[in-house]
MARLUMVEX-952217 format. One record per residue (C-alpha): residue number from 0; residue in one letter; x, y, z. Coordinates in nm, 3 decimals. Layout:
<atom resi="NUM" resn="A" east="X" north="Y" up="Z"/>
...
END
This chain:
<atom resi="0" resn="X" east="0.902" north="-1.441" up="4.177"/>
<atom resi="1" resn="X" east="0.837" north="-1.227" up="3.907"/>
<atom resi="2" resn="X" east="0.530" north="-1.006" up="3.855"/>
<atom resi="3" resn="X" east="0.323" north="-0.966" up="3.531"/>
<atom resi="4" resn="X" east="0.048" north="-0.661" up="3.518"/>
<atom resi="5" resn="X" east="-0.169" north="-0.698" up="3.207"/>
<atom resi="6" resn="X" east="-0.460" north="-0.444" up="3.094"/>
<atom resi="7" resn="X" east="-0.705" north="-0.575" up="2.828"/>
<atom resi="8" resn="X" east="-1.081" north="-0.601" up="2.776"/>
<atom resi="9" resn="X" east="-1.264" north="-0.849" up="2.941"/>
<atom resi="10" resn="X" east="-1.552" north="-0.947" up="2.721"/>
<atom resi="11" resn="X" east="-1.883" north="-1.172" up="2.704"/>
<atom resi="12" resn="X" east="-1.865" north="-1.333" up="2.382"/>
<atom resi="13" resn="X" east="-2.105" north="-1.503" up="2.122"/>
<atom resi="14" resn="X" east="-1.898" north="-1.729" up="1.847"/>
<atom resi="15" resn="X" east="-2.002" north="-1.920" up="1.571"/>
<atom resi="16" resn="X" east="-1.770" north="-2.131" up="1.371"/>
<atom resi="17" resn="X" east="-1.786" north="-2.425" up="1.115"/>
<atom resi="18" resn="X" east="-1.761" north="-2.667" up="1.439"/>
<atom resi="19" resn="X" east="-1.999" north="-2.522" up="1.619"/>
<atom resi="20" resn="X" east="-2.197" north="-2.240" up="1.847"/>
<atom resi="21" resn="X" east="-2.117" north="-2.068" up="2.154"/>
<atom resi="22" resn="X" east="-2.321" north="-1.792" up="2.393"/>
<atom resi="23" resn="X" east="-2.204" north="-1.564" up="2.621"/>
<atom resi="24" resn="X" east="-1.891" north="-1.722" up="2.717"/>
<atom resi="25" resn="X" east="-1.590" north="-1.542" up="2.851"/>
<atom resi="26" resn="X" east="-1.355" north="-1.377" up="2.594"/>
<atom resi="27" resn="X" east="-1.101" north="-1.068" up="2.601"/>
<atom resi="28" resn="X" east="-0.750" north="-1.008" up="2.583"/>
<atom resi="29" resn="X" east="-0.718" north="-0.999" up="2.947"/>
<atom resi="30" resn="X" east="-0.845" north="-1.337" up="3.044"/>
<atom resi="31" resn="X" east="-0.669" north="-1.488" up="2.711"/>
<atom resi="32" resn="X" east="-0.357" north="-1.402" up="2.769"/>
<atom resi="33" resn="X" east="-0.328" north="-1.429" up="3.209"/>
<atom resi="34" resn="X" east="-0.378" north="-1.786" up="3.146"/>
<atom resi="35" resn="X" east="-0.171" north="-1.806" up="2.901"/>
<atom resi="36" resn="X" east="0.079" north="-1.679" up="3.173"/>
<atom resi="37" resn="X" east="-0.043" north="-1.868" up="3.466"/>
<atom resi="38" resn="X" east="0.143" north="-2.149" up="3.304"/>
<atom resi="39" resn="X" east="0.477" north="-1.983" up="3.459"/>
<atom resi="40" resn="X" east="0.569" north="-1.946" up="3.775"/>
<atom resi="41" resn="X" east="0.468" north="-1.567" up="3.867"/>
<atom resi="42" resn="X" east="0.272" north="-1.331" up="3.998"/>
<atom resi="43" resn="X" east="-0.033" north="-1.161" up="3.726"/>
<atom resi="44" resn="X" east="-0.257" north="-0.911" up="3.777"/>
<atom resi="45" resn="X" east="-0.540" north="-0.827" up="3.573"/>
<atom resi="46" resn="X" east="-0.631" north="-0.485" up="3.523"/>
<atom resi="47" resn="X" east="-0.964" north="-0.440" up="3.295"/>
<atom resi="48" resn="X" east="-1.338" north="-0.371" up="3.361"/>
<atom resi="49" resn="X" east="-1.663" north="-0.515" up="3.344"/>
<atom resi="50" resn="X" east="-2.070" north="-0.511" up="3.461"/>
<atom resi="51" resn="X" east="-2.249" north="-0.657" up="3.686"/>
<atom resi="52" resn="X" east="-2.387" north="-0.878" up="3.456"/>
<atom resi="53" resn="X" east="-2.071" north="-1.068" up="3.403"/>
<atom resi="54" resn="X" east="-2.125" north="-1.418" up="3.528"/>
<atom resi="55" resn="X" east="-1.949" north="-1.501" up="3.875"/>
<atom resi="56" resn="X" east="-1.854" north="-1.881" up="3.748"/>
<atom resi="57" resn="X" east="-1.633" north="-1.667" up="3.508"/>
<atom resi="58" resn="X" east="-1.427" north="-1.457" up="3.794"/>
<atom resi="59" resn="X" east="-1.424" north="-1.793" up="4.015"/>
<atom resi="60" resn="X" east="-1.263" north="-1.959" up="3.683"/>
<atom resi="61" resn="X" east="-0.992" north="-1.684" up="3.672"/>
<atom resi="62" resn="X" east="-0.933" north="-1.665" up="4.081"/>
<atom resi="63" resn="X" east="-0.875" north="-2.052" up="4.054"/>
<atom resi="64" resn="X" east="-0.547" north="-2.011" up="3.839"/>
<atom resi="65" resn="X" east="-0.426" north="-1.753" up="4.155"/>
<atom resi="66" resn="X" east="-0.505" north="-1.447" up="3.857"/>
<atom resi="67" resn="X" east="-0.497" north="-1.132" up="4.112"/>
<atom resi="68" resn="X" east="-0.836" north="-0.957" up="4.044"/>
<atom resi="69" resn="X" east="-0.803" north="-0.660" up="4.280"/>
<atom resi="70" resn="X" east="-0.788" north="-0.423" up="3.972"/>
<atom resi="71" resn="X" east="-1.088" north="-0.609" up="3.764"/>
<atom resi="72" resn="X" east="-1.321" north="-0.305" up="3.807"/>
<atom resi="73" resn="X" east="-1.712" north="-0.403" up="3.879"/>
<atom resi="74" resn="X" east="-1.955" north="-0.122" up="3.762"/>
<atom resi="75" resn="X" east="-2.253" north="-0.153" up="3.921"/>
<atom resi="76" resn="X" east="-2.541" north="-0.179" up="3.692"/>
<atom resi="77" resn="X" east="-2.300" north="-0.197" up="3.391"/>
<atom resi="78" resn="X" east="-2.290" north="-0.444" up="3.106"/>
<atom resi="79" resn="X" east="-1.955" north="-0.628" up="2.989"/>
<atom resi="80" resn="X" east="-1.819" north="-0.518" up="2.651"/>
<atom resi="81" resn="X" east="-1.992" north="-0.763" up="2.432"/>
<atom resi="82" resn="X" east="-1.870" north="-0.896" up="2.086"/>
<atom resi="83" resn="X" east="-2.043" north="-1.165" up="1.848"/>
<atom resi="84" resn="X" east="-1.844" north="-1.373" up="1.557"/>
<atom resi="85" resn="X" east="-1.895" north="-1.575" up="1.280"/>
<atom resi="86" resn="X" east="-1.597" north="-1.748" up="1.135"/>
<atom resi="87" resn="X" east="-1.589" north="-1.864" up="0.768"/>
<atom resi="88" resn="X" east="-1.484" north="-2.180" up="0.653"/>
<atom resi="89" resn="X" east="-1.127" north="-2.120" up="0.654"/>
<atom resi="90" resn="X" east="-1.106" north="-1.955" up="0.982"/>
<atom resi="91" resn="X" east="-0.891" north="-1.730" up="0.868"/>
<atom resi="92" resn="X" east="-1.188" north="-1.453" up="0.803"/>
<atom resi="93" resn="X" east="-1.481" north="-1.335" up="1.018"/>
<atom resi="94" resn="X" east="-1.781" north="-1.153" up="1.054"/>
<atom resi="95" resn="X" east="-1.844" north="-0.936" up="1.343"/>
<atom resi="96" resn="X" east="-2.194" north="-0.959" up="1.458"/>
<atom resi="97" resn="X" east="-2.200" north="-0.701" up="1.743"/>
<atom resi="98" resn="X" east="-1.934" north="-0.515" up="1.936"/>
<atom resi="99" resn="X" east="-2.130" north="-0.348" up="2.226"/>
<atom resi="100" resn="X" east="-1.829" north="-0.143" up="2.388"/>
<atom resi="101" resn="X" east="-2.070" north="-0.103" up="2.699"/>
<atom resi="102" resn="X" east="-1.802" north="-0.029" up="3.029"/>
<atom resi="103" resn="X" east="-1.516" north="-0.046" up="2.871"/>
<atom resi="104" resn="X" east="-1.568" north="0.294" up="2.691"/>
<atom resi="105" resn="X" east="-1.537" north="0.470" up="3.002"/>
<atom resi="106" resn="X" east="-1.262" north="0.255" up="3.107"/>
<atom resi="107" resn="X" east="-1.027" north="0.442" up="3.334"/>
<atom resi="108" resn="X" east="-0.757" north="0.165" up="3.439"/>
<atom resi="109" resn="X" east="-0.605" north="0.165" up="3.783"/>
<atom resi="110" resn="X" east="-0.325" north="-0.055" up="3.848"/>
<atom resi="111" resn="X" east="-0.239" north="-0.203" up="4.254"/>
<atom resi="112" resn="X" east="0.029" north="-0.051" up="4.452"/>
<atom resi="113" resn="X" east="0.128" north="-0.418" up="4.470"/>
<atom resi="114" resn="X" east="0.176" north="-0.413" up="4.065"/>
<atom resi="115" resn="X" east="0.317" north="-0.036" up="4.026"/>
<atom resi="116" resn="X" east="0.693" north="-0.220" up="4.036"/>
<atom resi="117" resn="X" east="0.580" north="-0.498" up="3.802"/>
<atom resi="118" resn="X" east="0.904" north="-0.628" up="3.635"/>
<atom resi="119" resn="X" east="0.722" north="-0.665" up="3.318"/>
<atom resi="120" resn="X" east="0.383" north="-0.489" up="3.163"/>
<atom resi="121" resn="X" east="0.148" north="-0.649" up="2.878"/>
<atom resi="122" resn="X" east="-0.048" north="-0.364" up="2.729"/>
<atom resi="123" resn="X" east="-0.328" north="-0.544" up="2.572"/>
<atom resi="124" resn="X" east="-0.510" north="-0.458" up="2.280"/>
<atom resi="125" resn="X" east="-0.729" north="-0.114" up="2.380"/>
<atom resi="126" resn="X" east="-0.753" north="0.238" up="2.320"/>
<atom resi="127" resn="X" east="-0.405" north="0.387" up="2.272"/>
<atom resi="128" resn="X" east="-0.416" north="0.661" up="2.572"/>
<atom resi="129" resn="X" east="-0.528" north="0.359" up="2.806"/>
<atom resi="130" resn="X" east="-0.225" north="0.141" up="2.759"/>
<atom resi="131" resn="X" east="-0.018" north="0.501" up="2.832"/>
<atom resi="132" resn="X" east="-0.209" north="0.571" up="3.145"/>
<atom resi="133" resn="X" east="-0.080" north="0.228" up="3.265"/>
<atom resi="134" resn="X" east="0.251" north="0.262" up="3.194"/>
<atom resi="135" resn="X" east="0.278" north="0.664" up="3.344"/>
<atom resi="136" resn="X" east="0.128" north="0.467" up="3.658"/>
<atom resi="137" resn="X" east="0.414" north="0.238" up="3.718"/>
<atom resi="138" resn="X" east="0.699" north="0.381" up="3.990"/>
<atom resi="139" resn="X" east="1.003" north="0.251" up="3.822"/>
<atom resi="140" resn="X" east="1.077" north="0.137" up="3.478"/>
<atom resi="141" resn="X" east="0.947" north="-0.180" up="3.412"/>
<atom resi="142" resn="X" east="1.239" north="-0.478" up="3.254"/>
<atom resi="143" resn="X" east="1.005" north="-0.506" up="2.931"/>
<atom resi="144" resn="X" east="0.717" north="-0.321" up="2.835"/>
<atom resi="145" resn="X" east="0.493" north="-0.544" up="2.550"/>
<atom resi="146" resn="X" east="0.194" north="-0.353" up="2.319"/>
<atom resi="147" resn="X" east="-0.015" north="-0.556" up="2.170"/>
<atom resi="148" resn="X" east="-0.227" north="-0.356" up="1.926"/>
<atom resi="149" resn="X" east="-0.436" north="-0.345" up="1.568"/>
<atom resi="150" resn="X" east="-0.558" north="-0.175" up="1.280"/>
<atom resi="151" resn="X" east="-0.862" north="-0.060" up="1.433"/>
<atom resi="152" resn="X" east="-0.645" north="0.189" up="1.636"/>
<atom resi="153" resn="X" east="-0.442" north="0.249" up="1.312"/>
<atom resi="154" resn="X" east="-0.720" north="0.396" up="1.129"/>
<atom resi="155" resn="X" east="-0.896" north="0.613" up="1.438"/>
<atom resi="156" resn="X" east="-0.594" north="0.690" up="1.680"/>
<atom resi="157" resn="X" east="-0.293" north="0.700" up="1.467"/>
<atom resi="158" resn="X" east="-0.142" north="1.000" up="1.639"/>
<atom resi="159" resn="X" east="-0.184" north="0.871" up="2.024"/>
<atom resi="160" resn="X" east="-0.111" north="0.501" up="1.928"/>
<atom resi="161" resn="X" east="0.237" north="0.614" up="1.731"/>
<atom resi="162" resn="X" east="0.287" north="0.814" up="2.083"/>
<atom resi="163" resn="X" east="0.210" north="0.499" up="2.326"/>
<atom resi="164" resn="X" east="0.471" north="0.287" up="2.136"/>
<atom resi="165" resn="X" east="0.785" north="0.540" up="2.172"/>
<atom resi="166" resn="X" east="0.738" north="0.441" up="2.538"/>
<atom resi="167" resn="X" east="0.789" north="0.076" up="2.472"/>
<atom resi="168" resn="X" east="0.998" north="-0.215" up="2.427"/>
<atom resi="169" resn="X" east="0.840" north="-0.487" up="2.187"/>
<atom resi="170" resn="X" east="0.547" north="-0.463" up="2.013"/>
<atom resi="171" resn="X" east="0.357" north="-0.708" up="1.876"/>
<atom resi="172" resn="X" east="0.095" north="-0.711" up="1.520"/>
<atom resi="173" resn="X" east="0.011" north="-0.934" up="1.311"/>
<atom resi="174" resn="X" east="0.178" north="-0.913" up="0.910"/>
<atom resi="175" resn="X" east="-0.129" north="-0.695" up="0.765"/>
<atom resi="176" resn="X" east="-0.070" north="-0.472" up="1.051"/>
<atom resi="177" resn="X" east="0.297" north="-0.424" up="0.991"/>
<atom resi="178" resn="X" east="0.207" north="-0.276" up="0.688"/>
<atom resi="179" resn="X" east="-0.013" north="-0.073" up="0.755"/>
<atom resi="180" resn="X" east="0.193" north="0.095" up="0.975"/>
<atom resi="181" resn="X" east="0.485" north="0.145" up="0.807"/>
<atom resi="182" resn="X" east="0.346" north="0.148" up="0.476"/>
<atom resi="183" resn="X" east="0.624" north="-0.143" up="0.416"/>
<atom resi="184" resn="X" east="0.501" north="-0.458" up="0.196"/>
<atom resi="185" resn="X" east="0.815" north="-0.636" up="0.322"/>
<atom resi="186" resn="X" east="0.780" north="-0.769" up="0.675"/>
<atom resi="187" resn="X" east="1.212" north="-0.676" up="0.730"/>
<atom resi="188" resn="X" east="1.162" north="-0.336" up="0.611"/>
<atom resi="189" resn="X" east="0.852" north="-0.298" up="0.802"/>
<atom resi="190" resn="X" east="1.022" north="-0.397" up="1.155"/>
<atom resi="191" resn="X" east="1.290" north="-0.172" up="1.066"/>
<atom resi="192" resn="X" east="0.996" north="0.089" up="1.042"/>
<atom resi="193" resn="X" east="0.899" north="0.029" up="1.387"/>
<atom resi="194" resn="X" east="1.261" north="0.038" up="1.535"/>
<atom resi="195" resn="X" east="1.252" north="0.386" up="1.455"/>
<atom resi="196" resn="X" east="0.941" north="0.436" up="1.627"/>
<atom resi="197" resn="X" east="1.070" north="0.346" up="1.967"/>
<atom resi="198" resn="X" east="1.063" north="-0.027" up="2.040"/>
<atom resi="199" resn="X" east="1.355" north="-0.239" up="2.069"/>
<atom resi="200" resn="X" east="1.197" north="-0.583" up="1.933"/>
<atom resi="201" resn="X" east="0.914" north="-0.662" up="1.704"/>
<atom resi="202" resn="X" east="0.711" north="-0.960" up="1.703"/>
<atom resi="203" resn="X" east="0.498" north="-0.995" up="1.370"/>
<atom resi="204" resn="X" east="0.236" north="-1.245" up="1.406"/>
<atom resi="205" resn="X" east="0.136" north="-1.506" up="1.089"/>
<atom resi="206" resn="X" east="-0.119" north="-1.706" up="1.250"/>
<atom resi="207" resn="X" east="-0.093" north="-2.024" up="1.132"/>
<atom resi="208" resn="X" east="0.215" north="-1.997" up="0.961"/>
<atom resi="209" resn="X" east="0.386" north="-1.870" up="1.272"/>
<atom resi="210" resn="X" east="0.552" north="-1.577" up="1.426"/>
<atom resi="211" resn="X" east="0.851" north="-1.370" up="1.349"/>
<atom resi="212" resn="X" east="1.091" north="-1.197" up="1.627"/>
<atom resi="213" resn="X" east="1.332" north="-0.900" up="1.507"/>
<atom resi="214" resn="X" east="1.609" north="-0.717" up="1.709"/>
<atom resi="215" resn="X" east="1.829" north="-0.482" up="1.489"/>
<atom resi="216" resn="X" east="1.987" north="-0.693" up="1.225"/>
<atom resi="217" resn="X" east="1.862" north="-1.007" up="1.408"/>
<atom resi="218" resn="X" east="1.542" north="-1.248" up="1.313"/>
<atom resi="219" resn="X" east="1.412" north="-1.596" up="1.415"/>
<atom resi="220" resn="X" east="1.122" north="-1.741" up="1.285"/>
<atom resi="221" resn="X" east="0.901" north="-1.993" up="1.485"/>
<atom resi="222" resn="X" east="0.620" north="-2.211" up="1.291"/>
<atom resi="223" resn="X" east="0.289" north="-2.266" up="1.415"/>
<atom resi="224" resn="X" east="0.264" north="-2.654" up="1.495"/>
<atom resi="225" resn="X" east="0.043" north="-2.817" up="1.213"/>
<atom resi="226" resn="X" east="-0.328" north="-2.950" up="1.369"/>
<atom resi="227" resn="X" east="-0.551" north="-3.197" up="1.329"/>
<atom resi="228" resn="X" east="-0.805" north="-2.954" up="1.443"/>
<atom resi="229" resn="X" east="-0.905" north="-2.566" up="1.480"/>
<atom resi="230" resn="X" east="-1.224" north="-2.512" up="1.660"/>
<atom resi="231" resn="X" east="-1.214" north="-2.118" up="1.698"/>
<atom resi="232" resn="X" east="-0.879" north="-1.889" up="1.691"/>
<atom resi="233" resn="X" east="-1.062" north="-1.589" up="1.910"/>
<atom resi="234" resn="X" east="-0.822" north="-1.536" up="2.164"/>
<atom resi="235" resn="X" east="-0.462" north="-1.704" up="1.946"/>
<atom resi="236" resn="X" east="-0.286" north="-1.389" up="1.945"/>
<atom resi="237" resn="X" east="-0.328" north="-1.268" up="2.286"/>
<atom resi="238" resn="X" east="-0.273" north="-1.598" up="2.426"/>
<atom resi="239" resn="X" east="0.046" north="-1.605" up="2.202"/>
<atom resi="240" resn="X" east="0.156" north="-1.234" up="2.394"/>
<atom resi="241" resn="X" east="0.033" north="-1.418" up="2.714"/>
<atom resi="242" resn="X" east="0.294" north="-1.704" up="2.652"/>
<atom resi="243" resn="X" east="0.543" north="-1.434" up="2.562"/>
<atom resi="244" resn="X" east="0.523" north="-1.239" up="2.831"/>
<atom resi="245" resn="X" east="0.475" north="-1.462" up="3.112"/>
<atom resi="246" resn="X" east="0.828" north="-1.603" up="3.013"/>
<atom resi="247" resn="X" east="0.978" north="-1.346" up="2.985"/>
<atom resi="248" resn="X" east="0.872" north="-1.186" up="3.338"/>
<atom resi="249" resn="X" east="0.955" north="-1.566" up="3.480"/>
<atom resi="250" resn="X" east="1.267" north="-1.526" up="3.372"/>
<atom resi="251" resn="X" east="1.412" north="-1.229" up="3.438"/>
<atom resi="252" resn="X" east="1.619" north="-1.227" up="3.104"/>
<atom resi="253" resn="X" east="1.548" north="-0.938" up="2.833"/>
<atom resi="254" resn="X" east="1.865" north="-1.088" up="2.572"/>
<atom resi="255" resn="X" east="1.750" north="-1.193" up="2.221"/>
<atom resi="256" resn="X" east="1.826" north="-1.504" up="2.302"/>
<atom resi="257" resn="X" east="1.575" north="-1.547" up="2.555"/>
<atom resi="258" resn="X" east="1.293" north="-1.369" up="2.367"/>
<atom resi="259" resn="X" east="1.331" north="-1.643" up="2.100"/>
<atom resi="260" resn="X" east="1.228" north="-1.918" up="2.373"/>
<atom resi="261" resn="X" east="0.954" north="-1.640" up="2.428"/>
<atom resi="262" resn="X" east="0.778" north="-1.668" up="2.106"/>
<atom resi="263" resn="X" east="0.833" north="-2.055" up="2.118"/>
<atom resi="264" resn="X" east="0.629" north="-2.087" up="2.456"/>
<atom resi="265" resn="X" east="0.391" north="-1.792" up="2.312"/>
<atom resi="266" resn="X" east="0.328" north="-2.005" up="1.994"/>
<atom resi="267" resn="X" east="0.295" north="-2.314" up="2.185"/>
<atom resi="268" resn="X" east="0.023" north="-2.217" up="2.440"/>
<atom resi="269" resn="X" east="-0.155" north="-2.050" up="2.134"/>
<atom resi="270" resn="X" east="-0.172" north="-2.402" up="1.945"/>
<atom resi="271" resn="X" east="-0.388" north="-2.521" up="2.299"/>
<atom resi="272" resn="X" east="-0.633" north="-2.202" up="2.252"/>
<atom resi="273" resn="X" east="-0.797" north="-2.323" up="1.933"/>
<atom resi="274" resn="X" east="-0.840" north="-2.631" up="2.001"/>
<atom resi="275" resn="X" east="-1.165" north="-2.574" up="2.191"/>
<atom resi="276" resn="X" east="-1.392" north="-2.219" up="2.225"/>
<atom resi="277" resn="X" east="-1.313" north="-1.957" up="2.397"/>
<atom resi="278" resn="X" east="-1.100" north="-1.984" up="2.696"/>
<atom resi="279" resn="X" east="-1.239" north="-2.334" up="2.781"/>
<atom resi="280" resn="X" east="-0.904" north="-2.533" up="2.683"/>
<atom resi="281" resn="X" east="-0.678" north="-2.276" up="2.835"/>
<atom resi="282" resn="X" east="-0.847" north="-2.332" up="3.162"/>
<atom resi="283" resn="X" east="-0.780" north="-2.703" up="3.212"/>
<atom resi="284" resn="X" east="-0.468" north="-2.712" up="3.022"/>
<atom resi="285" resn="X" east="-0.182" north="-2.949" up="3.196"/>
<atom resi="286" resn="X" east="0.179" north="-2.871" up="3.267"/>
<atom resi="287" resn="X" east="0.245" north="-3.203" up="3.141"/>
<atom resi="288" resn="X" east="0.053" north="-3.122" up="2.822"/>
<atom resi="289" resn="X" east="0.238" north="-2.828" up="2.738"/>
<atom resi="290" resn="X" east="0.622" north="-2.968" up="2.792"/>
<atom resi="291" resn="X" east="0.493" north="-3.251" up="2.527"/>
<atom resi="292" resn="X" east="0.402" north="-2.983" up="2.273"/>
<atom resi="293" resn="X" east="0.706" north="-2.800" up="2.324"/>
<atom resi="294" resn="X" east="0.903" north="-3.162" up="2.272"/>
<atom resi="295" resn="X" east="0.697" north="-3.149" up="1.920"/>
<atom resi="296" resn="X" east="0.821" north="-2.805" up="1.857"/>
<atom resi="297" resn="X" east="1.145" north="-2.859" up="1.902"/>
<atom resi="298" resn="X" east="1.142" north="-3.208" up="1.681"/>
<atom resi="299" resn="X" east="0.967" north="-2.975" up="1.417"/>
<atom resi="300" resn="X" east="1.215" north="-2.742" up="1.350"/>
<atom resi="301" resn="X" east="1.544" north="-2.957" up="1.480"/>
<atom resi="302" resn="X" east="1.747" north="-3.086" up="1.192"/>
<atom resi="303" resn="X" east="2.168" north="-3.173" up="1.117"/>
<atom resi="304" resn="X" east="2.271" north="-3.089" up="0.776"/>
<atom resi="305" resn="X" east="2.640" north="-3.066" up="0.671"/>
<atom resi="306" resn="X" east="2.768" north="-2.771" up="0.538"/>
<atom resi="307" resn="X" east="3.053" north="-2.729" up="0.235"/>
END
């Protein structure tokens, strides 16, 4: 069985969208994207950071999917990272409200001896020098290591953040992000950019209208299935690198080839996510709901045409 370590924030957070209001409900890339990867059959670890305040119905929720919490540090008399939305109408935008860093600004990650050999690593979206520490803590060479990352870091940690990703193998940002760091309007020139920056594979992330994979001279493309309804897309993306990586570490296969099935089950499980708030959909979801999504992927981009 294969082993996934993750690092990411765990968070208590407020959201407002055009559907509705929610308060202090569990958000962060950690919890967002191990559930994404409890859906394959694996071993994850979280390792992130929280306060004493963080509600226990919220760890039981995450020890119920078999999510290994040895490494979820509890500060006594801390308070959880906190961050408050408000999307606009088109859910593309958003207001942040508050961002109370709290813990996590004097997070010092320690990942279990059990998880030092971890076949694959998801290096969630945090402070550059934290998602190194991780990896100079593993005793061999992970298969694949993923950074997930954004322009925050970009415009305050440029220097360690371009030194965190020569130690990688794919990282994944969404379009805007591309360009701003490589200074590269077009999304091919920009992943040819990164290559020289260290990682093998890019993943450039287009919300709603999908998700791009690049290898060298390689590219697939795989569209975000069209829906009835979006309640709230905190959490899409890192539930997208959830789905990624838990395949990947399930299936012990690092071709091309495979990644494309990757970003398939990544942009699958990320269609689930915003369909409710928060992690509340992600919790519940059904194997049997998620092989009938992927049957409506693969009708959605399936087609014979004959060629001249």
């Amino acid at each position: 069985m294969g082993k996934l370590v993750i690092v990411g924030s765990t968070n208590i957070d407020s959201i407002e969208s055009p559907f509705g209001k929610v308060e202090r409900i569990v958000g962060g890339s950690a919890p967002f994207i191990a559930l994404a990867a409890t859906q394959f059959d694996l071993d994850v670890a979280i390792v992130s950071v929280i306060g004493e305040d963080f509600p226990k119905q919220y760890l039981d929720l995450l020890a119920a999917r078999d999510i290994d919490l040895s490494a979820l540090e509890i500060v006594k008399g801390g308070k959880t990272f906190f961050w408050k939305g408000k999307y606009h109408n088109d859910l593309n935008s958003r207001d942040t409200l508050a961002t109370d860093l709290n813990v996590l600004a004097d997070f010092k990650p320690v990942v279990p001896n059990a998880y030092t050999d971890a076949d694959v690593v998801m290096l969630g979206n945090l402070h550059p020098n934290i998602q190194l520490s991780v990896i100079n803590q593993m005793t061999k060479r992970p298969k694949l290591i993923i950074l997930d990352t954004m322009n925050f870091w970009m415009d305050n940690t440029l220097n360690e953040l371009l030194n965190v990703i020569k130690h990688i193998d794919v990282l994944t940002i969404n379009d805007e992000e591309a360009r701003q760091l490589t200074g590269e309007y077009s999304l091919v020139k920009a992943a040819h950019e990164i290559y020289g920056m260290g990682p093998k594979y890019v993943v450039i992330k287009k919300g709603e209208h999908g998700a791009l994979l690049f290898h060298k001279q390689q590219v697939f493309f795989a569209p975000a299935l069209p829906l009835e309804e979006v309640f709230d897309p905190t959490g899409a993306g890192d539930t997208f690198a959830g789905g990624f990586a838990g395949f990947m570490a399930a299936t012990d296969d690092t071709s091309f080839e495979n990644m494309k099935k990757a970003v398939i089950h990544g942009s699958n499980l990320a269609s689930f996510c915003v369909e409710k708030f928060g992690t509340e959909r992600m919790v519940n979801l059904k194997r049997e709901e998620v092989n009938k999504r992927l049957h409506q992927f693969k009708t959605l981009t399936q087609f014979e045409i004959e060629l001249q």
